[in-house]
Biopython code that builds the backbone (N, CA, C, O; Angstrom):
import numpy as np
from Bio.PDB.StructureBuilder import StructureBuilder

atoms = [
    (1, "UNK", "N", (-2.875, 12.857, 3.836)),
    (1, "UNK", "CA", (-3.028, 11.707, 2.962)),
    (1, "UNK", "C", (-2.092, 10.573, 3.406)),
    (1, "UNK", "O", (-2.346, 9.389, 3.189)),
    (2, "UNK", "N", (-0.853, 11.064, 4.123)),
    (2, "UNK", "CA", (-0.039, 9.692, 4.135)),
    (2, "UNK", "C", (-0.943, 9.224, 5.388)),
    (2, "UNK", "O", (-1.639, 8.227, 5.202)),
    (3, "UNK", "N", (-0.987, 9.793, 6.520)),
    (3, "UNK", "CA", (-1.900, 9.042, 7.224)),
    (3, "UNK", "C", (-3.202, 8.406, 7.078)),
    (3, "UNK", "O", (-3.717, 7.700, 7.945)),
    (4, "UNK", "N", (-3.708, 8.682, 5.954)),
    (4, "UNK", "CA", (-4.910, 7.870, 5.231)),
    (4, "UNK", "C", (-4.732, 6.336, 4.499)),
    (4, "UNK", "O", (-5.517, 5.392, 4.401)),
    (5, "UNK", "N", (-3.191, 6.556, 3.987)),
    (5, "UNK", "CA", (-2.165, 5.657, 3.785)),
    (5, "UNK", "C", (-2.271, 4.546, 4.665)),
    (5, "UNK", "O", (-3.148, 3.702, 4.852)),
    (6, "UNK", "N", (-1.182, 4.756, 5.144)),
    (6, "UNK", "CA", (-0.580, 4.261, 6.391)),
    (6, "UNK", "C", (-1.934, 3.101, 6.949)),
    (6, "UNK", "O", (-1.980, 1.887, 7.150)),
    (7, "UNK", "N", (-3.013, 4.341, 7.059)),
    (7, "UNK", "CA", (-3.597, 3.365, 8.484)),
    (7, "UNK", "C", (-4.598, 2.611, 7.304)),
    (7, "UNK", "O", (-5.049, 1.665, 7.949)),
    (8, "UNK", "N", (-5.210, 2.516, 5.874)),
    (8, "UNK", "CA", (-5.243, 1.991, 5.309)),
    (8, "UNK", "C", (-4.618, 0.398, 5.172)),
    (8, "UNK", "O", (-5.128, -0.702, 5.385)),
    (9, "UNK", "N", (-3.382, 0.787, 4.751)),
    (9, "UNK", "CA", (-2.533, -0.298, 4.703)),
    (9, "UNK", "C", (-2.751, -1.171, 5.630)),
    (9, "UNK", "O", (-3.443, -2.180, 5.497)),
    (10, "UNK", "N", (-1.896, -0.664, 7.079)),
    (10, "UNK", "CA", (-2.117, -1.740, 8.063)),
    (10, "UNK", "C", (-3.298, -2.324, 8.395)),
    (10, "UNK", "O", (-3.257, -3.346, 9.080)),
    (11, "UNK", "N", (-4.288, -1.903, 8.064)),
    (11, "UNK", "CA", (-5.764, -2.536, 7.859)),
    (11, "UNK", "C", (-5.934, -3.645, 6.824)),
    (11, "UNK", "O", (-6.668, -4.633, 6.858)),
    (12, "UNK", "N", (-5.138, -3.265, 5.968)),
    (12, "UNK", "CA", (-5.117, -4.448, 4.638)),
    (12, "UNK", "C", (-3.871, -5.888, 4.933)),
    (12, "UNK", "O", (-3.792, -6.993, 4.395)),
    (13, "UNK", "N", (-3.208, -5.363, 5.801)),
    (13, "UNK", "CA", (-2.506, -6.462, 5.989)),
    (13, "UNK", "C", (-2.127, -6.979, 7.902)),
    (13, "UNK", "O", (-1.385, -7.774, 8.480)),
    (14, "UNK", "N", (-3.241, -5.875, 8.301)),
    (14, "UNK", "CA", (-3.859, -6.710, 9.504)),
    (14, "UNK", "C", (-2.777, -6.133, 10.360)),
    (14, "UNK", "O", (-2.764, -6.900, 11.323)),
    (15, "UNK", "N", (-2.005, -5.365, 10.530)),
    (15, "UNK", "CA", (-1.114, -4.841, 10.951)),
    (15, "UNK", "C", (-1.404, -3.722, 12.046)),
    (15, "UNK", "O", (-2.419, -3.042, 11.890)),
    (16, "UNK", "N", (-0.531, -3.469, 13.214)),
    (16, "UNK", "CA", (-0.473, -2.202, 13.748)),
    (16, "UNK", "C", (-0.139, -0.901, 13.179)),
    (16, "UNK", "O", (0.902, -1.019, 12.533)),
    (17, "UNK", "N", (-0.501, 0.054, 13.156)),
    (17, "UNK", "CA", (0.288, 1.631, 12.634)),
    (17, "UNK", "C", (1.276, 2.060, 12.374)),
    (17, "UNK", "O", (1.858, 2.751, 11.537)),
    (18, "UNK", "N", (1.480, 1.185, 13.821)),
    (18, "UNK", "CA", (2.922, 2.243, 14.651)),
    (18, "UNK", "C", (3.513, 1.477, 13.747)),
    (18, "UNK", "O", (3.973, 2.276, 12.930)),
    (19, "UNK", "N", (3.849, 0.083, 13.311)),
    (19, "UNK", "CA", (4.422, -1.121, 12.935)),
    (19, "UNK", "C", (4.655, -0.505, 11.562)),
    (19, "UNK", "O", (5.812, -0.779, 11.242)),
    (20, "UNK", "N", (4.091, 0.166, 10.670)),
    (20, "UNK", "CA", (4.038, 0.545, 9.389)),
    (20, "UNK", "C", (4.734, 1.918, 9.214)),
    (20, "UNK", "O", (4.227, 2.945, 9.664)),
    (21, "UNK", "N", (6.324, 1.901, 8.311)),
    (21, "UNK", "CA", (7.316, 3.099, 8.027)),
    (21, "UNK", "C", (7.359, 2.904, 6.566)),
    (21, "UNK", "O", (7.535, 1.869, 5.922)),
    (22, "UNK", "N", (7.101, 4.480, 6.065)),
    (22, "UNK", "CA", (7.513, 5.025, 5.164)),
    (22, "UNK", "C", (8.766, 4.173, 4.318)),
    (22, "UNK", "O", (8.756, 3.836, 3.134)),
    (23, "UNK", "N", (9.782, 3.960, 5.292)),
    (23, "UNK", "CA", (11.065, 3.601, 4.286)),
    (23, "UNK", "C", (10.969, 1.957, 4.891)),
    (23, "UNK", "O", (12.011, 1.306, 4.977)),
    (24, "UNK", "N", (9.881, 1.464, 5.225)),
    (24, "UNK", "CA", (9.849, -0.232, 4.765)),
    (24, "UNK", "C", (9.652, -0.909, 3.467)),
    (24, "UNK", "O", (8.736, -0.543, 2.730)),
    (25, "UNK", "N", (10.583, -2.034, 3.082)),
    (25, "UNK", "CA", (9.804, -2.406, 2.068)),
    (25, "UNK", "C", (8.581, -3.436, 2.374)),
    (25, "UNK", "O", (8.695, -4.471, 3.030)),
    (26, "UNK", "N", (7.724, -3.086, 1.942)),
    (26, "UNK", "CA", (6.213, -3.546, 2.600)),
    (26, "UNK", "C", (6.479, -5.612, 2.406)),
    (26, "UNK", "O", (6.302, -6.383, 3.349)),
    (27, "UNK", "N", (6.995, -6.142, 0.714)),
    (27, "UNK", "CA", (6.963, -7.666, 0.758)),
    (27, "UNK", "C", (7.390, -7.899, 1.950)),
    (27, "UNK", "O", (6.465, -8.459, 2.539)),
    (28, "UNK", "N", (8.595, -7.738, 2.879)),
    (28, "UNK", "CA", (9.465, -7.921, 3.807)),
    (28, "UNK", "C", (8.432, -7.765, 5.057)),
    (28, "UNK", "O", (9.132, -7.781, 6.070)),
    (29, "UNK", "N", (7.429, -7.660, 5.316)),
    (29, "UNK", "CA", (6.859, -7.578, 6.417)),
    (29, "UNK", "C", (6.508, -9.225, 6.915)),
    (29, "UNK", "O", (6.226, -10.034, 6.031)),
    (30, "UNK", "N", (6.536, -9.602, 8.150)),
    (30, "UNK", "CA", (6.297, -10.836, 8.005)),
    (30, "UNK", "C", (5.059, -11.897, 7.550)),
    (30, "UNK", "O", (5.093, -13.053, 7.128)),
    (31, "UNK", "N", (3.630, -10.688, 7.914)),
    (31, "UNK", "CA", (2.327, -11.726, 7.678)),
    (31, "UNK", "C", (2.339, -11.261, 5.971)),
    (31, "UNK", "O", (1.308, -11.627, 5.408)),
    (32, "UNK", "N", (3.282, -10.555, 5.106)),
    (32, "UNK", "CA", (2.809, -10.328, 3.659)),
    (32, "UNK", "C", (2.711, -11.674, 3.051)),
    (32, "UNK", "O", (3.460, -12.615, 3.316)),
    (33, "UNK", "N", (1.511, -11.691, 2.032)),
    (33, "UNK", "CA", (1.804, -13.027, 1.023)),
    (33, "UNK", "C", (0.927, -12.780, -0.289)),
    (33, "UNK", "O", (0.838, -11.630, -0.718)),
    (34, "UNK", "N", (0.521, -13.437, -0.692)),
    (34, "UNK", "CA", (-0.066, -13.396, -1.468)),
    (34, "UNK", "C", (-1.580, -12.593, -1.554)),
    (34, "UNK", "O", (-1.976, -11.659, -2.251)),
    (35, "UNK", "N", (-2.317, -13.554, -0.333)),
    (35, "UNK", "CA", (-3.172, -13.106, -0.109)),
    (35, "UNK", "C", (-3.681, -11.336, 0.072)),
    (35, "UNK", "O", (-4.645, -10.676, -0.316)),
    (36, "UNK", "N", (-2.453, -11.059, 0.870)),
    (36, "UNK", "CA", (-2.462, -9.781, 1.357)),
    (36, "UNK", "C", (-1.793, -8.790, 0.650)),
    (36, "UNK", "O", (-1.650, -7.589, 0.881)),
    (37, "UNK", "N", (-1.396, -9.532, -0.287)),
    (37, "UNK", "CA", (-1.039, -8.605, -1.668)),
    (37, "UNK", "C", (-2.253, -8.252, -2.273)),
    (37, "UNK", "O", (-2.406, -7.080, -2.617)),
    (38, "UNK", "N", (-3.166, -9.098, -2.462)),
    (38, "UNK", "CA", (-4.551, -8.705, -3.195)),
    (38, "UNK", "C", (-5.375, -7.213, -2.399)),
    (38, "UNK", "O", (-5.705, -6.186, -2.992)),
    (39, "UNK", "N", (-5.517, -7.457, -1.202)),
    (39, "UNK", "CA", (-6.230, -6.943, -0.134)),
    (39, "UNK", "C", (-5.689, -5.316, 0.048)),
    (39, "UNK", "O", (-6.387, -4.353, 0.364)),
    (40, "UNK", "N", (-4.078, -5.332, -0.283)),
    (40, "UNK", "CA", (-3.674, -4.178, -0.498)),
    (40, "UNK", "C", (-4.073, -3.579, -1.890)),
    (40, "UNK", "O", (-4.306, -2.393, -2.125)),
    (41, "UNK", "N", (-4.104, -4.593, -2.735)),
    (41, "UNK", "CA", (-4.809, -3.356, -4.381)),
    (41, "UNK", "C", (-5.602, -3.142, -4.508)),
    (41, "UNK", "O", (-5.907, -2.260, -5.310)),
    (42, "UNK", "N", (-6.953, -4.173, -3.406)),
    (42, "UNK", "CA", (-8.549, -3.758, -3.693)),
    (42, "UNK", "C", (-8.185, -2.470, -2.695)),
    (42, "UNK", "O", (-8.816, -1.470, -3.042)),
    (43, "UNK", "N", (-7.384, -2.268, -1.624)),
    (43, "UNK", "CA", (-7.263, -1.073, -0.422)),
    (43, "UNK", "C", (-6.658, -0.039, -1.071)),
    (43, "UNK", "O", (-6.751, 1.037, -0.482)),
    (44, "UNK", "N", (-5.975, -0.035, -2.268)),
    (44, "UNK", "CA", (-6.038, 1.397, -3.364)),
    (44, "UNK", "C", (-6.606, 1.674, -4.333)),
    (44, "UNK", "O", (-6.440, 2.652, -5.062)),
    (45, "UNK", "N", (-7.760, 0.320, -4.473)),
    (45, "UNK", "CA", (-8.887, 0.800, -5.033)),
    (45, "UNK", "C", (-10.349, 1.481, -4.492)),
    (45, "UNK", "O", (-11.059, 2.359, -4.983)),
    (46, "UNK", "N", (-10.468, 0.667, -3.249)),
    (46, "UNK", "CA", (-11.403, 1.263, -2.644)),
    (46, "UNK", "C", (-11.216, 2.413, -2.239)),
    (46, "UNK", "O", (-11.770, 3.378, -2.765)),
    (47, "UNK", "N", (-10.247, 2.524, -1.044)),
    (47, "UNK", "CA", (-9.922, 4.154, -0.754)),
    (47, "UNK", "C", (-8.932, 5.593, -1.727)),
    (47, "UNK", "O", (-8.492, 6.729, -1.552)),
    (48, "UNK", "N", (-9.002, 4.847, -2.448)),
    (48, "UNK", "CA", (-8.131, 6.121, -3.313)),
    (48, "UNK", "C", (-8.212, 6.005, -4.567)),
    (48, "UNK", "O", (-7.465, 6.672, -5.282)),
    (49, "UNK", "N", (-9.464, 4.823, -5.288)),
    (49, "UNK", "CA", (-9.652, 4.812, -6.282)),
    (49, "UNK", "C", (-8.660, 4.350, -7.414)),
    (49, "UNK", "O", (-8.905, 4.421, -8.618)),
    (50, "UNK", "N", (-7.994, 4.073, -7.088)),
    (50, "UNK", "CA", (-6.860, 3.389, -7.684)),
    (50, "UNK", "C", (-6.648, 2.047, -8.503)),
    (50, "UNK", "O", (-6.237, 1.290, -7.623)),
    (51, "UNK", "N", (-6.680, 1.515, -9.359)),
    (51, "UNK", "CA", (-6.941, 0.418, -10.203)),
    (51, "UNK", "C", (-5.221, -0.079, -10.876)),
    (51, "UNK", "O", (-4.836, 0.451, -11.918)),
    (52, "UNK", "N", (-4.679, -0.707, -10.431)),
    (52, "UNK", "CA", (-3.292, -0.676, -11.056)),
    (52, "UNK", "C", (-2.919, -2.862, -11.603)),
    (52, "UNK", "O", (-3.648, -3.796, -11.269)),
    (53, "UNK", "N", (-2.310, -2.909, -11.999)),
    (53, "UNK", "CA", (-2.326, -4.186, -12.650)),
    (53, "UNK", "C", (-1.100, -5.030, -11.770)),
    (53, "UNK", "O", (-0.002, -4.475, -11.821)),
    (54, "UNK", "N", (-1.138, -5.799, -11.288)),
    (54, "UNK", "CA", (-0.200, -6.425, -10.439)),
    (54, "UNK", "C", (1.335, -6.455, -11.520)),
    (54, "UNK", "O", (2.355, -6.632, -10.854)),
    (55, "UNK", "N", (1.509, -6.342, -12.669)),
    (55, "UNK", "CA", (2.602, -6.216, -13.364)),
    (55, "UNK", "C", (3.455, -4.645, -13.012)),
    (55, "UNK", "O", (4.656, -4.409, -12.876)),
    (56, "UNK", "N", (1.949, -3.535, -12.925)),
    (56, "UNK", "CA", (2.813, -2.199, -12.430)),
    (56, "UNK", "C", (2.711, -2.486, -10.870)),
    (56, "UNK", "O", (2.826, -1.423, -10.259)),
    (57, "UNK", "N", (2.526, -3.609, -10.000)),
    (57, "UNK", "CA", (2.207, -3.007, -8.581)),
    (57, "UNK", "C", (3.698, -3.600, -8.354)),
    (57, "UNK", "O", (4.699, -3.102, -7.837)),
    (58, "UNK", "N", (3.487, -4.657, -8.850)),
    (58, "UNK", "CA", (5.250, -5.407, -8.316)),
    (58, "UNK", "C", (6.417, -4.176, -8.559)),
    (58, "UNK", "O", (7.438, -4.179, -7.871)),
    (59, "UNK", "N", (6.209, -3.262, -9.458)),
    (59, "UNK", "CA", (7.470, -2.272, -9.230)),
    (59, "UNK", "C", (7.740, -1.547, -8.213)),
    (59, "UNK", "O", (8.859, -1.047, -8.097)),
    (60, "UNK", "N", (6.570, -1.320, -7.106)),
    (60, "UNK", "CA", (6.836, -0.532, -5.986)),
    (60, "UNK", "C", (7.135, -1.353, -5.184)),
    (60, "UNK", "O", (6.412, -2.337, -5.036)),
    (61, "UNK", "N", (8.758, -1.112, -4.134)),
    (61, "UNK", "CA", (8.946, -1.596, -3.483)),
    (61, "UNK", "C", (8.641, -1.150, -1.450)),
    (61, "UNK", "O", (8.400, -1.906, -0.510)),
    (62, "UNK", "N", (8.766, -0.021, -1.490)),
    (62, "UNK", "CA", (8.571, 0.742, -0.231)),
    (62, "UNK", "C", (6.979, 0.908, -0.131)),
    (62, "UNK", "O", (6.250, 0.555, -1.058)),
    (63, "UNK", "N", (6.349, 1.629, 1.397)),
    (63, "UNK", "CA", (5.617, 2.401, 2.010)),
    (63, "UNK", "C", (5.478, 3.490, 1.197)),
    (63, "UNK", "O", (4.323, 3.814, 0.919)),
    (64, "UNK", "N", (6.597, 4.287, 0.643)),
    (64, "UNK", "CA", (7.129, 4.788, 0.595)),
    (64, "UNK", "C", (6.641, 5.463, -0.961)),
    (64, "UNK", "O", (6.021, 6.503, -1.179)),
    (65, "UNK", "N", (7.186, 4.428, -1.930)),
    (65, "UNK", "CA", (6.704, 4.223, -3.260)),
    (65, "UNK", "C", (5.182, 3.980, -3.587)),
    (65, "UNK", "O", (4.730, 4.026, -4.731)),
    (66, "UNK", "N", (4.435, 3.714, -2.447)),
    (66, "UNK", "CA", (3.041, 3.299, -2.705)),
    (66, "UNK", "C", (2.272, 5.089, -2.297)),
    (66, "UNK", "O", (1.330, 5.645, -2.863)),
    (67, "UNK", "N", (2.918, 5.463, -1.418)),
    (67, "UNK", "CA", (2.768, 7.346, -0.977)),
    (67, "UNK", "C", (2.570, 7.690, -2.562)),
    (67, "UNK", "O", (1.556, 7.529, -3.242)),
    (68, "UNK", "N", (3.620, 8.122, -2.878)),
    (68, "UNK", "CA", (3.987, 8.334, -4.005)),
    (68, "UNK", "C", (3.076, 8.005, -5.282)),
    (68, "UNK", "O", (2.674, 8.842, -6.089)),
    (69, "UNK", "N", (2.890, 6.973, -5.304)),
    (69, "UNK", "CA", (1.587, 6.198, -6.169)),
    (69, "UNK", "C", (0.515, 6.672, -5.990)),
    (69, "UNK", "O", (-0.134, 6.981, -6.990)),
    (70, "UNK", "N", (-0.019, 6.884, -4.735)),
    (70, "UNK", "CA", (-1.086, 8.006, -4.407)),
    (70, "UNK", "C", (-1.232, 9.233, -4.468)),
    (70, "UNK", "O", (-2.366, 9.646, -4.712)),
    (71, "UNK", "N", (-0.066, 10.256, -4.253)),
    (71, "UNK", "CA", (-0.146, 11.221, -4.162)),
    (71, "UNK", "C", (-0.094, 11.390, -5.910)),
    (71, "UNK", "O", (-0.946, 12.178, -6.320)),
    (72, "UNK", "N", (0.553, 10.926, -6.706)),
    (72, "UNK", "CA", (0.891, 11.230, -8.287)),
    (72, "UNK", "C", (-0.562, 11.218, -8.868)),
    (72, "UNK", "O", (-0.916, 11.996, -9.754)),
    (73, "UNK", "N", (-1.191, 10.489, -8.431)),
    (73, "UNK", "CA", (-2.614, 9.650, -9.238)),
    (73, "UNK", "C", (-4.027, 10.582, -8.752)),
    (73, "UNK", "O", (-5.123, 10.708, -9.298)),
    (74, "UNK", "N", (-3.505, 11.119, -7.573)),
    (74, "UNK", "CA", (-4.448, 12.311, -6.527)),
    (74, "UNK", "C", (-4.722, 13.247, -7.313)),
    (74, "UNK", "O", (-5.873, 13.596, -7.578)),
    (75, "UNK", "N", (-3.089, 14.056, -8.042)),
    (75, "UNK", "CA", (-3.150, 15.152, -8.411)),
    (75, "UNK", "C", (-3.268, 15.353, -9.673)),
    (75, "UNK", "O", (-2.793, 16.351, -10.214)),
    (76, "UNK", "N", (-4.054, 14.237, -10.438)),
    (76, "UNK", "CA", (-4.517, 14.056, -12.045)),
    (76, "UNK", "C", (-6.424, 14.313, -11.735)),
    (76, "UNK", "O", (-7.214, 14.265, -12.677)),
]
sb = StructureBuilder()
sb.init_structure("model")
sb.init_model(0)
sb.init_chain("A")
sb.init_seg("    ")
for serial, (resi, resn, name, xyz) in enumerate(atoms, 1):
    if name == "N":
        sb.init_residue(resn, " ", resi, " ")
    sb.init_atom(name, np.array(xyz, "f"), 0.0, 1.0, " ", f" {name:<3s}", serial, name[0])
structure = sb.get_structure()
């Protein structure tokens, strides 16, 4: 699953793989913005079904924390 993650993500924000760690905080990447803030919540909605409200998304700060977000929400 984290690799479902992972290569997810960098797809949503146009990114390489390799370029994408666990203990990054994802805002801090350089092409992040706005835009690609969206692109990442429709990308945990589409692939993992995931529906979350930009008030709970702003609390995750890591790669890391978004794992986590998936794996918690997987095992319901």
């Amino acid at each position: 699953m984290k690799e479902k993650l992972i290569t997810a993500f960098a797809d949503a924000l146009e990114m390489e793989v390799n370029q994408i760690h666990m203990e990054d905080n994802f805002r801090d990447y350089e092409n992040y913005s706005s835009l690609t803030e969206l692109s990442v919540l429709a990308m945990l909605d589409s692939e993992f079904e995931i529906e979350i409200e930009m008030s709970e998304f702003n609390k995750y700060k890591t790669v890391s924390d978004l794992f986590m977000l998936v794996a918690n929400r997987s095992e319901l």
